[in-house]
CHARMM internal coordinates of N, CA and C (Angstrom, degrees):
IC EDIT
DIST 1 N 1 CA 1.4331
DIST 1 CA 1 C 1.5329
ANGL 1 N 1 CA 1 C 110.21
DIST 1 C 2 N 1.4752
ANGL 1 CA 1 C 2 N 109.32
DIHE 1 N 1 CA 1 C 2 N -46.60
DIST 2 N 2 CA 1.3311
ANGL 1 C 2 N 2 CA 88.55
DIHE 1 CA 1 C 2 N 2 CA 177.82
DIST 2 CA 2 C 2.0809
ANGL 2 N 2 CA 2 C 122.58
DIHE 1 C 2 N 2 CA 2 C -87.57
DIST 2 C 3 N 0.8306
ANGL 2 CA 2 C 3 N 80.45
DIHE 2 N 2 CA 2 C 3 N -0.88
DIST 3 N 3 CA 2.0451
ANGL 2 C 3 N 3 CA 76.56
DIHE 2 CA 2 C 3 N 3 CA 170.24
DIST 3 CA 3 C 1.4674
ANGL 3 N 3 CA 3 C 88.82
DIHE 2 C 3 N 3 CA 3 C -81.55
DIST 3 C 4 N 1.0367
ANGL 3 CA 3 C 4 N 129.61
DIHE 3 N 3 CA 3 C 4 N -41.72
DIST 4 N 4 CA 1.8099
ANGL 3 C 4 N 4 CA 124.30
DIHE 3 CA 3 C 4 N 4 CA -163.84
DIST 4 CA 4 C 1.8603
ANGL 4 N 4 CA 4 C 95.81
DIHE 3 C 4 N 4 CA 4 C -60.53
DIST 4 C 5 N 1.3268
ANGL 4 CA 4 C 5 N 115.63
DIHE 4 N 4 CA 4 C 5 N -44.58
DIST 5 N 5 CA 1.5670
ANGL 4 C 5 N 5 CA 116.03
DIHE 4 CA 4 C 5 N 5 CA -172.53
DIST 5 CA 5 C 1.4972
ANGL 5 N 5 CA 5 C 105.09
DIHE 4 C 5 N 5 CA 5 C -73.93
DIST 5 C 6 N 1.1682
ANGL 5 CA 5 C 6 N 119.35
DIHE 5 N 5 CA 5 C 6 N -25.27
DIST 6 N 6 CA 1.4114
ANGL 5 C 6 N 6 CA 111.20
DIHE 5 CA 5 C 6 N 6 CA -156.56
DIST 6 CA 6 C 1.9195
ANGL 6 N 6 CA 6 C 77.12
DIHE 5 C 6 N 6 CA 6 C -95.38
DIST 6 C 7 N 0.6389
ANGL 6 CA 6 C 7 N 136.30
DIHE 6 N 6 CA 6 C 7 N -34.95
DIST 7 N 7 CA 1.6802
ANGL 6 C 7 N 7 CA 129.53
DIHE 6 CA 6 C 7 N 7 CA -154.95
DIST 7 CA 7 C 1.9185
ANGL 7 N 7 CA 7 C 85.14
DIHE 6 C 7 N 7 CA 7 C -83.13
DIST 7 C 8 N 1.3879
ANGL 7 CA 7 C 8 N 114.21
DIHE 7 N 7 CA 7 C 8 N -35.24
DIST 8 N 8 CA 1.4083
ANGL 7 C 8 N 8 CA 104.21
DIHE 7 CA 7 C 8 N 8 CA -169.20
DIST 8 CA 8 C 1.8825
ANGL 8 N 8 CA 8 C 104.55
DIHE 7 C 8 N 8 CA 8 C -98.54
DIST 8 C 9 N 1.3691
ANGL 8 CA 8 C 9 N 111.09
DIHE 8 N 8 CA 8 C 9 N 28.75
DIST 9 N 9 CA 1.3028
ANGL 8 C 9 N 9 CA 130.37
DIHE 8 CA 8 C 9 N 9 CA 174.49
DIST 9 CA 9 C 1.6817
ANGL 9 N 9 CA 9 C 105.11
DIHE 8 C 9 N 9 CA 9 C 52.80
DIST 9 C 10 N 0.9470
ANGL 9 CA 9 C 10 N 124.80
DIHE 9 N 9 CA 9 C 10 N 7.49
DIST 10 N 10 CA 1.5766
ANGL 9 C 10 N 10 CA 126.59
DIHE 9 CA 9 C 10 N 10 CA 162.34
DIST 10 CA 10 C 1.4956
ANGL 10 N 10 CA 10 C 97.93
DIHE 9 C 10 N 10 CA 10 C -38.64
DIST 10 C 11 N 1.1019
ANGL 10 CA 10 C 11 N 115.03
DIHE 10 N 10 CA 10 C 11 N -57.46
DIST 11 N 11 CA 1.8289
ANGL 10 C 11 N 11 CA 109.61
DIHE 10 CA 10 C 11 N 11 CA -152.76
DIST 11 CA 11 C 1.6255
ANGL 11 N 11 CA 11 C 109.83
DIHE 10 C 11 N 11 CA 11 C -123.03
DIST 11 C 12 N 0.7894
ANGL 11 CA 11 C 12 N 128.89
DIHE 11 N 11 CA 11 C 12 N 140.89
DIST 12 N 12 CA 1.3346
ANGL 11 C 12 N 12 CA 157.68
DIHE 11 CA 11 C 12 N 12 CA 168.03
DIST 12 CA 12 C 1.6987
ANGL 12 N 12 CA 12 C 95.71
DIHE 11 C 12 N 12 CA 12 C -36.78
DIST 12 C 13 N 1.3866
ANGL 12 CA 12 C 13 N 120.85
DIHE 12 N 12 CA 12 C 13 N 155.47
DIST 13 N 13 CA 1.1450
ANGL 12 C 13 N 13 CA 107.20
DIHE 12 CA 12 C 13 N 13 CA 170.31
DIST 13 CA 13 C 1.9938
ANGL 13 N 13 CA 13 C 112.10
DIHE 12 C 13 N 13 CA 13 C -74.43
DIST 13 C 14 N 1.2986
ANGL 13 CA 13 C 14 N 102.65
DIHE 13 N 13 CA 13 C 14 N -32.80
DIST 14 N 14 CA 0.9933
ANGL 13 C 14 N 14 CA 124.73
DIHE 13 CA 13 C 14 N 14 CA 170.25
DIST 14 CA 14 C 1.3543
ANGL 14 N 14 CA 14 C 125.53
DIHE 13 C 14 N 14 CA 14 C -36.78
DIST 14 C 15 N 1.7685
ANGL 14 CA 14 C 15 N 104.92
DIHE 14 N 14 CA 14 C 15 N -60.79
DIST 15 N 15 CA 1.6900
ANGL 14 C 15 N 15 CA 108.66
DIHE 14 CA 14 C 15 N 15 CA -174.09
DIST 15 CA 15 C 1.9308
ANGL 15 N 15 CA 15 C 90.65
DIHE 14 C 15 N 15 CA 15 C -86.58
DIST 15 C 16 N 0.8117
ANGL 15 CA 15 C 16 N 112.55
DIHE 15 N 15 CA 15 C 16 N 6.87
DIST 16 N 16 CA 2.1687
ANGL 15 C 16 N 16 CA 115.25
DIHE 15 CA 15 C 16 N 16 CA -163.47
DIST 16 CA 16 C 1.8937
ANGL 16 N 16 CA 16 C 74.68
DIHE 15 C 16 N 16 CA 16 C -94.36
DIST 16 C 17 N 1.4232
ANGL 16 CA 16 C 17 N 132.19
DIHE 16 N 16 CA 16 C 17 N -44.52
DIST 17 N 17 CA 1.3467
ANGL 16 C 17 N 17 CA 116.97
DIHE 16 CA 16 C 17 N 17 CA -168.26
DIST 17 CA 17 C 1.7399
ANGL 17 N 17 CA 17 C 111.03
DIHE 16 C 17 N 17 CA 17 C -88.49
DIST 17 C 18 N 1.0187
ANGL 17 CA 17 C 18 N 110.41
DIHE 17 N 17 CA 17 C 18 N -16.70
DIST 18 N 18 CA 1.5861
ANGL 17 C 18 N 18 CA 119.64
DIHE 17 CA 17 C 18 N 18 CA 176.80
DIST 18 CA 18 C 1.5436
ANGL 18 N 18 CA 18 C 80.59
DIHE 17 C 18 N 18 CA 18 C -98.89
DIST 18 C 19 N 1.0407
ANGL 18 CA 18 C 19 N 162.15
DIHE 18 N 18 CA 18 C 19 N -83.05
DIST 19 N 19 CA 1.4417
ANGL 18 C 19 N 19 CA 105.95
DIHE 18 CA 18 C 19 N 19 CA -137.37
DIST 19 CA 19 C 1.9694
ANGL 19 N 19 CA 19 C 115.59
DIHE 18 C 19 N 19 CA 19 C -80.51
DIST 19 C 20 N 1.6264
ANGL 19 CA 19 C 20 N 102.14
DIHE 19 N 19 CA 19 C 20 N -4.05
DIST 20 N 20 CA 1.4099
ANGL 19 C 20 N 20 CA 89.11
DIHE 19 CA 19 C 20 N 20 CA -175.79
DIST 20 CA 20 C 1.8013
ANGL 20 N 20 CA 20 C 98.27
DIHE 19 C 20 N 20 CA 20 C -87.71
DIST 20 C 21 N 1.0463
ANGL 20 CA 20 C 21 N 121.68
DIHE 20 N 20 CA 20 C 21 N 17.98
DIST 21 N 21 CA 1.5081
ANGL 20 C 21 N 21 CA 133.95
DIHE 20 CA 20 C 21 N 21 CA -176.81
DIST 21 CA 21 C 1.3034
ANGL 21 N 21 CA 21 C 98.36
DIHE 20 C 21 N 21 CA 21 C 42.65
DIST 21 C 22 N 1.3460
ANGL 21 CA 21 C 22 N 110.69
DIHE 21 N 21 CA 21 C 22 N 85.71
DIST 22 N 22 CA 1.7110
ANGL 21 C 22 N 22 CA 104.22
DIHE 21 CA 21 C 22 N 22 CA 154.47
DIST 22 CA 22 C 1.6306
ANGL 22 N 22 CA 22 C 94.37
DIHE 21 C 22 N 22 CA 22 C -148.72
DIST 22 C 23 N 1.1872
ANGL 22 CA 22 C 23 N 116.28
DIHE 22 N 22 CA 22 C 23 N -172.74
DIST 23 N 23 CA 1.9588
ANGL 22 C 23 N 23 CA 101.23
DIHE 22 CA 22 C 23 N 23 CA -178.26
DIST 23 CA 23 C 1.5844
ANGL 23 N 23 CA 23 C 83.87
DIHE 22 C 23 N 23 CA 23 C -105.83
DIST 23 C 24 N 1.5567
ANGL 23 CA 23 C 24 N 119.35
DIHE 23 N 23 CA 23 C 24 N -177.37
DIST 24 N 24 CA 1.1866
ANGL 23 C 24 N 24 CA 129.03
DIHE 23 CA 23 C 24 N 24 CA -146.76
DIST 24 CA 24 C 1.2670
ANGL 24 N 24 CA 24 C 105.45
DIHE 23 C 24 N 24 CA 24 C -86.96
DIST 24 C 25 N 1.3389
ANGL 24 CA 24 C 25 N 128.99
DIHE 24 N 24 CA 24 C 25 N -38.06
DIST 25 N 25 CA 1.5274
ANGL 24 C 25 N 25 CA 141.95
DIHE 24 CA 24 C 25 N 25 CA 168.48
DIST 25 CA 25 C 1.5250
ANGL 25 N 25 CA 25 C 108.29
DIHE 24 C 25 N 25 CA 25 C -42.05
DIST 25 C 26 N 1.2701
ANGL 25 CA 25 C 26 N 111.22
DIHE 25 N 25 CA 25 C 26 N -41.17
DIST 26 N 26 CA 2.0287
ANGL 25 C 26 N 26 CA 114.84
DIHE 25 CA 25 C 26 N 26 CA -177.25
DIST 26 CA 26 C 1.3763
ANGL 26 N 26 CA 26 C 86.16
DIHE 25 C 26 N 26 CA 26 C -93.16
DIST 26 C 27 N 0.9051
ANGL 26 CA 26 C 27 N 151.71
DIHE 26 N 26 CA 26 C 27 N -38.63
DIST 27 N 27 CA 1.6898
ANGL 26 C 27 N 27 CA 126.02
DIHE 26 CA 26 C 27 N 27 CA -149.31
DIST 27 CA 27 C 1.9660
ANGL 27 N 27 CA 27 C 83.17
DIHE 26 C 27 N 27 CA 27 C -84.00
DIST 27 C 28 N 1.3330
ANGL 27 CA 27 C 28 N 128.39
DIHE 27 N 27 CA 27 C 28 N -58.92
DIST 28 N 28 CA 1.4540
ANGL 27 C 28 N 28 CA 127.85
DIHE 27 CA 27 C 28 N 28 CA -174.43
DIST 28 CA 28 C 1.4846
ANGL 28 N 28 CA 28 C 122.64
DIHE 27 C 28 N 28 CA 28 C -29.04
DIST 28 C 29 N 1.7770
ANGL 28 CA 28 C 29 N 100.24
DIHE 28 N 28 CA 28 C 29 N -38.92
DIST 29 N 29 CA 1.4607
ANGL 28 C 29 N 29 CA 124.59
DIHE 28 CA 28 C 29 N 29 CA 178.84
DIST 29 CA 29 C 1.1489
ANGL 29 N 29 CA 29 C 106.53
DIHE 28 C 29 N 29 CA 29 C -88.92
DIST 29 C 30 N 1.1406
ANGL 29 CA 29 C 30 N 128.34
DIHE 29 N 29 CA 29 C 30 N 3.41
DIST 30 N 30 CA 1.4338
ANGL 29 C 30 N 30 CA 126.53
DIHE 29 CA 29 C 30 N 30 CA -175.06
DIST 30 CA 30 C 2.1197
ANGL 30 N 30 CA 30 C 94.49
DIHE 29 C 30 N 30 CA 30 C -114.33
DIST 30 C 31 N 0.9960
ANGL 30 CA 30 C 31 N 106.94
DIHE 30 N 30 CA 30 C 31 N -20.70
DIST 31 N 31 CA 1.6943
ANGL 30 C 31 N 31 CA 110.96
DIHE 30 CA 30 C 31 N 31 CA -164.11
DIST 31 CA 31 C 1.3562
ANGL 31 N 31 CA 31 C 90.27
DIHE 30 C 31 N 31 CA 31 C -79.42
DIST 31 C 32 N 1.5668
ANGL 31 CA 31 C 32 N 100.22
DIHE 31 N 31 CA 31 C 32 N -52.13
DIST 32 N 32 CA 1.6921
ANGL 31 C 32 N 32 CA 110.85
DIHE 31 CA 31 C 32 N 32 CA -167.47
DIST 32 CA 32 C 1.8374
ANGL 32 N 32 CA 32 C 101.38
DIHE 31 C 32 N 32 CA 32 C -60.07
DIST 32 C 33 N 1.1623
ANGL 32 CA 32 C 33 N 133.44
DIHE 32 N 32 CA 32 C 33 N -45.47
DIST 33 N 33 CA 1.4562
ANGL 32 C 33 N 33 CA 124.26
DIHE 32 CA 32 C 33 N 33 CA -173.71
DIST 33 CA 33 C 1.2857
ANGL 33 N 33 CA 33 C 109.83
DIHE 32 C 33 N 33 CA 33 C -73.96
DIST 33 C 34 N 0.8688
ANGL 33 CA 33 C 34 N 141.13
DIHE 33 N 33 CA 33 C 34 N -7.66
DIST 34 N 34 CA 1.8311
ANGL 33 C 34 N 34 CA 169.58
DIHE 33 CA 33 C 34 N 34 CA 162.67
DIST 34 CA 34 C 1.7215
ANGL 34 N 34 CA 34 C 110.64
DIHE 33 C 34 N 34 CA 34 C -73.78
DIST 34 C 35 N 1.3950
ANGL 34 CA 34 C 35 N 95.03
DIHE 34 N 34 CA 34 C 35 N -43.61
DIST 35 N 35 CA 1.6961
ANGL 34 C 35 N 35 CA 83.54
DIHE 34 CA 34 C 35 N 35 CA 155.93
DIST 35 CA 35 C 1.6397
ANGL 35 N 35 CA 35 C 95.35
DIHE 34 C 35 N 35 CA 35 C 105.94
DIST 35 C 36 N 1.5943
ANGL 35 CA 35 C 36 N 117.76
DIHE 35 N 35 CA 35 C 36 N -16.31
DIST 36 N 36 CA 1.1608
ANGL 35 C 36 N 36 CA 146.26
DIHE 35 CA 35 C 36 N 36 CA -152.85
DIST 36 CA 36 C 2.0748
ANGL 36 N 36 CA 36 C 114.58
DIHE 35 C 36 N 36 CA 36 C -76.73
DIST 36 C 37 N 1.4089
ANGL 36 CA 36 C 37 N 122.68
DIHE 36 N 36 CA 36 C 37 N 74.11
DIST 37 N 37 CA 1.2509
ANGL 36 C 37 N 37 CA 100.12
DIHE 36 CA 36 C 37 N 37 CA -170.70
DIST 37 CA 37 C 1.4571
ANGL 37 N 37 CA 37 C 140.32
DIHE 36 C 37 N 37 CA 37 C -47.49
DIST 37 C 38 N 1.4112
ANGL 37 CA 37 C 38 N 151.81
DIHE 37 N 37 CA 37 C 38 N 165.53
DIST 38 N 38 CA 1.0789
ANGL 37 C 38 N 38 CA 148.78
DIHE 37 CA 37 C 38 N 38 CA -133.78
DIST 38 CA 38 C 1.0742
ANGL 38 N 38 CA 38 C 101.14
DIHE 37 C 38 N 38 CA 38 C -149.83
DIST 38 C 39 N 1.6553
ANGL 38 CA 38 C 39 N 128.24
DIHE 38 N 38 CA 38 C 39 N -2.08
DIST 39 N 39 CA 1.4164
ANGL 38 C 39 N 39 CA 123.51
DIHE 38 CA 38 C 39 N 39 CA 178.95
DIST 39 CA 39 C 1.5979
ANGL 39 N 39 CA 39 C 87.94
DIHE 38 C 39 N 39 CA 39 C -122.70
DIST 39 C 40 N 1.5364
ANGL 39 CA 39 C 40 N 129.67
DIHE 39 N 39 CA 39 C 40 N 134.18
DIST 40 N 40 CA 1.4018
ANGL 39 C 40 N 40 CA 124.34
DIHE 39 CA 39 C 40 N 40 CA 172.00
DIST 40 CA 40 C 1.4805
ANGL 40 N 40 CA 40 C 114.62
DIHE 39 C 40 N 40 CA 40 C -128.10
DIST 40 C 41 N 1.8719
ANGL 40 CA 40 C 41 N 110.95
DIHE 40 N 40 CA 40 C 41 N 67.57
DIST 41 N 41 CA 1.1676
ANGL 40 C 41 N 41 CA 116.81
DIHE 40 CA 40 C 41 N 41 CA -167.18
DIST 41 CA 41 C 1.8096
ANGL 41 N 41 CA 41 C 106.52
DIHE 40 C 41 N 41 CA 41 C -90.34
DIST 41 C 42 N 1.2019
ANGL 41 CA 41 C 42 N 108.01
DIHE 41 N 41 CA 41 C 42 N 165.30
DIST 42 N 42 CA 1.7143
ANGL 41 C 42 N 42 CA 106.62
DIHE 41 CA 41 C 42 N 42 CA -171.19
DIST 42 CA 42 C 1.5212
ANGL 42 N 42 CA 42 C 84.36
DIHE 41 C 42 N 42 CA 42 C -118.37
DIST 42 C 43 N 1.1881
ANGL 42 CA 42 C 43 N 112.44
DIHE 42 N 42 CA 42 C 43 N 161.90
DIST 43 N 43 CA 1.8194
ANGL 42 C 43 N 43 CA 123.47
DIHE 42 CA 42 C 43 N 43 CA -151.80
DIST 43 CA 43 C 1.7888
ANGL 43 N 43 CA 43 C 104.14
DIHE 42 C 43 N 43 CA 43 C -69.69
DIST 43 C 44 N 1.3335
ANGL 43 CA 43 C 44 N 107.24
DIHE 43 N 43 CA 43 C 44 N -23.93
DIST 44 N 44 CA 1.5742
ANGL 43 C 44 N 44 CA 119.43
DIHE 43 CA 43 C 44 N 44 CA 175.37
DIST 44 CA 44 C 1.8700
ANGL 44 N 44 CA 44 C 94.28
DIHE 43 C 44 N 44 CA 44 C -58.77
DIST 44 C 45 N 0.9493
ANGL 44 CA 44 C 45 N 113.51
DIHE 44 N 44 CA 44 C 45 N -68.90
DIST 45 N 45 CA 1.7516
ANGL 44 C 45 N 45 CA 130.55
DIHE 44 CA 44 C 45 N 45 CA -156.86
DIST 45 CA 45 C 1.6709
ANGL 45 N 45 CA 45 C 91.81
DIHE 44 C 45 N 45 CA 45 C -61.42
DIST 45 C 46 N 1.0579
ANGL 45 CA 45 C 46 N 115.29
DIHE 45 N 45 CA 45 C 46 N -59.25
DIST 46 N 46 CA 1.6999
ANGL 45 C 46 N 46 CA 115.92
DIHE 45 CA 45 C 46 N 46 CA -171.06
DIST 46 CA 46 C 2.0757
ANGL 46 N 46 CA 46 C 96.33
DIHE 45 C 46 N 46 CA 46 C -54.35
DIST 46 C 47 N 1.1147
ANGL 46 CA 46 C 47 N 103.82
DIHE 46 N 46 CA 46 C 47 N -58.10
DIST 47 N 47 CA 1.6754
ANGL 46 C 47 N 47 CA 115.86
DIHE 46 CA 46 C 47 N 47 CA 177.57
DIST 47 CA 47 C 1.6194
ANGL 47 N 47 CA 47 C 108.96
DIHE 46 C 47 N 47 CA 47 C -25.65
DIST 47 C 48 N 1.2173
ANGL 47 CA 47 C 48 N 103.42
DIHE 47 N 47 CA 47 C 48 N -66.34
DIST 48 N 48 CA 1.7297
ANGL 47 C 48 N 48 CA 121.94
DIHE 47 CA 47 C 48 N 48 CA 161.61
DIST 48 CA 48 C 0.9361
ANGL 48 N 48 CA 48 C 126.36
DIHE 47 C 48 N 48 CA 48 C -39.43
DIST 48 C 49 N 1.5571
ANGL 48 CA 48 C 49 N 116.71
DIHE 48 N 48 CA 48 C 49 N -62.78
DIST 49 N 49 CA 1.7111
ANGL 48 C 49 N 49 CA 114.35
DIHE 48 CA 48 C 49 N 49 CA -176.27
DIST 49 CA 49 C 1.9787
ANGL 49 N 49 CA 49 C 102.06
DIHE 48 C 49 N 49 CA 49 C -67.87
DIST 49 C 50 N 1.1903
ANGL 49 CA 49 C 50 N 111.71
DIHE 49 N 49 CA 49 C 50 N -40.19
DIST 50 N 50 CA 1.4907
ANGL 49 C 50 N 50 CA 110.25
DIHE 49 CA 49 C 50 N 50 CA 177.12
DIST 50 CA 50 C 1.7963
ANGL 50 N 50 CA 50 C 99.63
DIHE 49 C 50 N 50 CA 50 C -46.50
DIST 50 C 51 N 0.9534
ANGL 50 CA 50 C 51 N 121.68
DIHE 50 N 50 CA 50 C 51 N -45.89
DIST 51 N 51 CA 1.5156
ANGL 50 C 51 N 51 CA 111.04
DIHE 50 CA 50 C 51 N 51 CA -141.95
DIST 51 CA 51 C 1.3274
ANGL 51 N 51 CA 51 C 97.26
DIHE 50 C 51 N 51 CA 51 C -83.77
DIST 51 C 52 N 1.7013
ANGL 51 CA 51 C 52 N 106.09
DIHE 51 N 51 CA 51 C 52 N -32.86
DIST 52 N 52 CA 1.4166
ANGL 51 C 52 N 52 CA 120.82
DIHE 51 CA 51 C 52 N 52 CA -171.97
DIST 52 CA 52 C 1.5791
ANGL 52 N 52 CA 52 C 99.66
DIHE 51 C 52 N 52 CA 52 C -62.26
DIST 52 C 53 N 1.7919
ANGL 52 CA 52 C 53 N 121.06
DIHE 52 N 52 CA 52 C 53 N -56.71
DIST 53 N 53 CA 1.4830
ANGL 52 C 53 N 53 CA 124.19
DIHE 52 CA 52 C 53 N 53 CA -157.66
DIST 53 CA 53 C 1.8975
ANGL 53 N 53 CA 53 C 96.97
DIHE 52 C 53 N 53 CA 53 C -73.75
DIST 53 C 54 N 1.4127
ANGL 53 CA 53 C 54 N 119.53
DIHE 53 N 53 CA 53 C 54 N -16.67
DIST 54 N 54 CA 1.4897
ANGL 53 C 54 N 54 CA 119.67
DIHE 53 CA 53 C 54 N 54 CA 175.21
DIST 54 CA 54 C 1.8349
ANGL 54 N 54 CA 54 C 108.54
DIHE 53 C 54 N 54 CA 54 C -82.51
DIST 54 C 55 N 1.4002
ANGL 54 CA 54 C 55 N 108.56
DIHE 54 N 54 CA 54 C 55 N 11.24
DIST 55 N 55 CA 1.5479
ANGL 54 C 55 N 55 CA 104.36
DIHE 54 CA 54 C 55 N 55 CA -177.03
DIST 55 CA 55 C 1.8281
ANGL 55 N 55 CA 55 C 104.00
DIHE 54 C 55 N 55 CA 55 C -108.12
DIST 55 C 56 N 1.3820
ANGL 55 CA 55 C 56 N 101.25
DIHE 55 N 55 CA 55 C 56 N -5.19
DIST 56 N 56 CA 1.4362
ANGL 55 C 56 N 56 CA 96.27
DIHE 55 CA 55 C 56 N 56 CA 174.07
DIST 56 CA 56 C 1.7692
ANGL 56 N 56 CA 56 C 110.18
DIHE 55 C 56 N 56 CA 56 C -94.57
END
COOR INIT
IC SEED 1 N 1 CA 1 C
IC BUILD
């Protein structure tokens, strides 16, 4: 239930690892074997961080 919320942006990655009770380090390792990404940017937000990480 909670990878399903966190993938459908309901939850924070944060509250997605508290409620599946594991601390945040296992739930990440648990997303990643799941196949499940961990960054859930919308094409605006990714646009940004590019322009931002191309300003250094």
């Amino acid at each position: 239930m909670a990878v399903q919320l966190y993938r459908d942006e309901k939850l924070t990655l944060k509250q997605a690892s508290d409620l599946a009770d594991l601390c945040l380090e296992d739930f990440m390792k648990f997303l990643s074997e799941k196949k499940v990404s961990l960054i859930n940017w919308n094409e605006e937000e990714l646009q940004k961080e590019l322009k931002n990480a191309n300003s250094f």
